[in-house]
C-alpha positions as CSV (number, residue, x, y, z in Angstrom):
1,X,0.0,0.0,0.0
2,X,1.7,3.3,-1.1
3,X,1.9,6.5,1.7
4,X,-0.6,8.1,0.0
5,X,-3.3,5.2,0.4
6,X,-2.1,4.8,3.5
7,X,-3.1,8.5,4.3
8,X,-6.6,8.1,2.7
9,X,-7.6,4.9,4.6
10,X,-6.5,6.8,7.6
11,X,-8.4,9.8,7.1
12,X,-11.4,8.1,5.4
13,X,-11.4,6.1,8.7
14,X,-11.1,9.2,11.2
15,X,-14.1,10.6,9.4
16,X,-16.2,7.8,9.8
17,X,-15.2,7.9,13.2
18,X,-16.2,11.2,13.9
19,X,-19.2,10.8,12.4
20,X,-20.5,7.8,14.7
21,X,-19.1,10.2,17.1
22,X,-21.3,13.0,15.8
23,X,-24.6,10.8,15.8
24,X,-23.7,9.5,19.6
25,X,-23.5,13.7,20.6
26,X,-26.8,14.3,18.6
27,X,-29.0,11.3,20.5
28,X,-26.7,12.1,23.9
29,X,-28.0,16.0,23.3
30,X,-31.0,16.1,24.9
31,X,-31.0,14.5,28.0
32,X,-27.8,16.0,28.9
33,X,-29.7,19.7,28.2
34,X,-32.1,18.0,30.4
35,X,-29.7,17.2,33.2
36,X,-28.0,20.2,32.9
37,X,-31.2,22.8,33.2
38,X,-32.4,20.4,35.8
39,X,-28.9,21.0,38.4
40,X,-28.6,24.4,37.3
41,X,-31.7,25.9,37.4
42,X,-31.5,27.1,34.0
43,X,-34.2,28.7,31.6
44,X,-36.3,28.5,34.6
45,X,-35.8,24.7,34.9
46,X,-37.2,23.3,38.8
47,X,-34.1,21.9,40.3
48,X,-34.9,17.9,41.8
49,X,-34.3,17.1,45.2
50,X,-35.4,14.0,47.3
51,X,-36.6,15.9,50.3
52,X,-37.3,19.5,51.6
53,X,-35.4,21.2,53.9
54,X,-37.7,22.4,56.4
55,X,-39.5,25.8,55.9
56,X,-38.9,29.6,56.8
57,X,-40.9,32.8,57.5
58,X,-42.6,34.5,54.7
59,X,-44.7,32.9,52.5
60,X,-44.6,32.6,48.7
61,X,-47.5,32.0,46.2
62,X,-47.2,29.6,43.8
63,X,-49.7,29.3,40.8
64,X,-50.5,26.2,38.9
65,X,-50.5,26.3,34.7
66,X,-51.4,24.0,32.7
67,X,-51.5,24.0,28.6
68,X,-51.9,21.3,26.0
69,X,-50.8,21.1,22.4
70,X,-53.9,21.0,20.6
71,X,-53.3,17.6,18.4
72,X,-53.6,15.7,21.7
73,X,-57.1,15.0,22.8
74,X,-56.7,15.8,26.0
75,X,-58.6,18.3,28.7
76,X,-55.5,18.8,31.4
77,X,-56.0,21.2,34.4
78,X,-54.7,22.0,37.7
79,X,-56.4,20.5,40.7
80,X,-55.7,23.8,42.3
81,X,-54.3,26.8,40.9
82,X,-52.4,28.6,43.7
83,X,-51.1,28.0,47.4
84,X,-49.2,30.4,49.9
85,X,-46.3,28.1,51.1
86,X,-43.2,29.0,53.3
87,X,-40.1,28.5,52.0
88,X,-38.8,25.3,52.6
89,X,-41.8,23.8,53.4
90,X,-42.6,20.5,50.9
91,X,-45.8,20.6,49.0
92,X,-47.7,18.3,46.8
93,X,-50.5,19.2,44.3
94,X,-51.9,17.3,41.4
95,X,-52.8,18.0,38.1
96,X,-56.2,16.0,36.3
97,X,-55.7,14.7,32.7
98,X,-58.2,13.2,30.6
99,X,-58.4,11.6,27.4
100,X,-61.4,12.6,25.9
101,X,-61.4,10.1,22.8
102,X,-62.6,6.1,22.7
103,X,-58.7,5.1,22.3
104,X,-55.9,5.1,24.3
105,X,-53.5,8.1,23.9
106,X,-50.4,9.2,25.2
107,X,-48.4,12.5,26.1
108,X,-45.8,13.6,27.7
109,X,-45.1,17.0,29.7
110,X,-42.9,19.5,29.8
111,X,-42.3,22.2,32.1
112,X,-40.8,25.8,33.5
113,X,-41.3,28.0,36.0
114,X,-41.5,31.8,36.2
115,X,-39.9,34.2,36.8
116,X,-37.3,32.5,35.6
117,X,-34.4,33.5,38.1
118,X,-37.0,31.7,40.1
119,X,-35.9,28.2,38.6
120,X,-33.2,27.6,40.4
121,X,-35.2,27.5,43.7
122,X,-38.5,25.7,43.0
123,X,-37.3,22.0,43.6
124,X,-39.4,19.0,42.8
125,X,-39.1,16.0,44.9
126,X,-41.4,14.0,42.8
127,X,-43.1,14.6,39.0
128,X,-44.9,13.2,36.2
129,X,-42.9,15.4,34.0
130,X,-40.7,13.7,30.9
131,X,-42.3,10.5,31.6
132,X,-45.1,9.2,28.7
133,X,-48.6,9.1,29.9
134,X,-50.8,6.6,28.2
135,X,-54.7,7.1,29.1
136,X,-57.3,4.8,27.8
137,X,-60.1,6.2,26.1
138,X,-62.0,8.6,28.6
139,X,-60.0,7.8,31.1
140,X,-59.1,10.4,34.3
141,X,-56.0,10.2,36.2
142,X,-54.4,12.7,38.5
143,X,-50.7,13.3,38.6
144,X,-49.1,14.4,41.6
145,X,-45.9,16.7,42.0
146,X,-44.1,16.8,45.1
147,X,-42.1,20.5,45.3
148,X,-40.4,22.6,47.8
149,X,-39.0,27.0,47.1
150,X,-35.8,26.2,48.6
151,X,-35.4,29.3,51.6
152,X,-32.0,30.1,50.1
153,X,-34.2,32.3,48.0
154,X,-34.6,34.9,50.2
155,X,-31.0,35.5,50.5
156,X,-30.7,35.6,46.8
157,X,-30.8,39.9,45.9
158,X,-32.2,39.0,42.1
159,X,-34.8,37.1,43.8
160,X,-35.7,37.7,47.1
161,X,-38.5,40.3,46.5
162,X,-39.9,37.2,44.4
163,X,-43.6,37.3,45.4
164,X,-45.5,34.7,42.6
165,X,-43.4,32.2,41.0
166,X,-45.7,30.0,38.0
167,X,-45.1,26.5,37.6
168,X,-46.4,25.8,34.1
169,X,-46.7,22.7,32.6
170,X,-47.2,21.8,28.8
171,X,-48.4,18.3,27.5
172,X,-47.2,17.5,23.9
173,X,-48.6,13.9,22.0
174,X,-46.0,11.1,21.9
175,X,-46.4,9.7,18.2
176,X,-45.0,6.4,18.8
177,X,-45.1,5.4,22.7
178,X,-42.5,3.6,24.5
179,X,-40.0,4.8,21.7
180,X,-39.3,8.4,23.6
181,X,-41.4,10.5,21.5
């Protein structure tokens, strides 16, 4: 085999390398966006915890959203819209789903709070978020989330004052279940 054949093999196969390489990045991107918003807070992204810390003085409201992309079938609502809570204190609430065709359907949801420097202290213990949900036809469920403001927010100067933060959920249809959407 002469150098230059050599070279082209080579090259030919560092290019096909980097383009596996490329493919593994591109299927890898989105959960790791995921995991990243989810430690950091960012874009308004609830930060998970397994438990709350215990609460503080002065209350917070939190308000309860809920939309629906309108090629699911679906009616989706808070069970409650809004609840004073102190800091630090852990909270559940539910949100009520139905499918309101004959067949089975399934979603998945999607979420952020607001304000957004907010994110990075609303902490969810527990949430039907990212995870498909398969109803049968006219079925009801209700999905709880578990959450906590962590009380490091009041010692925050950009979001301290914070009064209202949203937690806003939309659910999108999964076209192929069990596949990841």
């Amino acid at each position: 085999m002469t150098a230059l054949a050599h070279r082209n093999t080579r090259t030919g196969l560092l290019m096909a390398l980097f383009a596996i390489a490329m493919v593994g990045v591109a299927f890898a991107a989105v959960p790791l966006y995921r995991l990243f918003c989810e430690v950091t807070g960012f874009a308004g992204t609830p930060v998970r915890a397994e438990a709350a810390p215990g609460a503080i003085a002065g209350e917070v409201g939190v308000r309860f959203d809920a939309n629906i992309d309108p090629k699911l079938p679906w009616r989706f609502e808070p069970v409650q819209t809004t609840v004073r809570i102190a800091p630090g204190a852990r909270i559940q609430t539910s949100y009520r789903a139905t499918n309101l065709t004959a067949r089975p359907t399934t979603g998945t949801a999607v979420f952020n709070v607001t304000p957004l420097k907010a994110g990075q202290y609303f902490t969810k213990i527990e949430c039907f978020c990212f995870t498909e949900q398969t109803l049968k036809g006219g079925q009801s469920v209700e999905m709880p989330v578990i959450f906590f403001v962590d009380p490091k927010i009041r010692n925050d100067p950009a979001a301290r004052d914070i009064d209202e933060i949203t937690l806003s959920y939309t659910f999108y249809p999964v076209e192929s279940p069990g596949r990841g959407g």
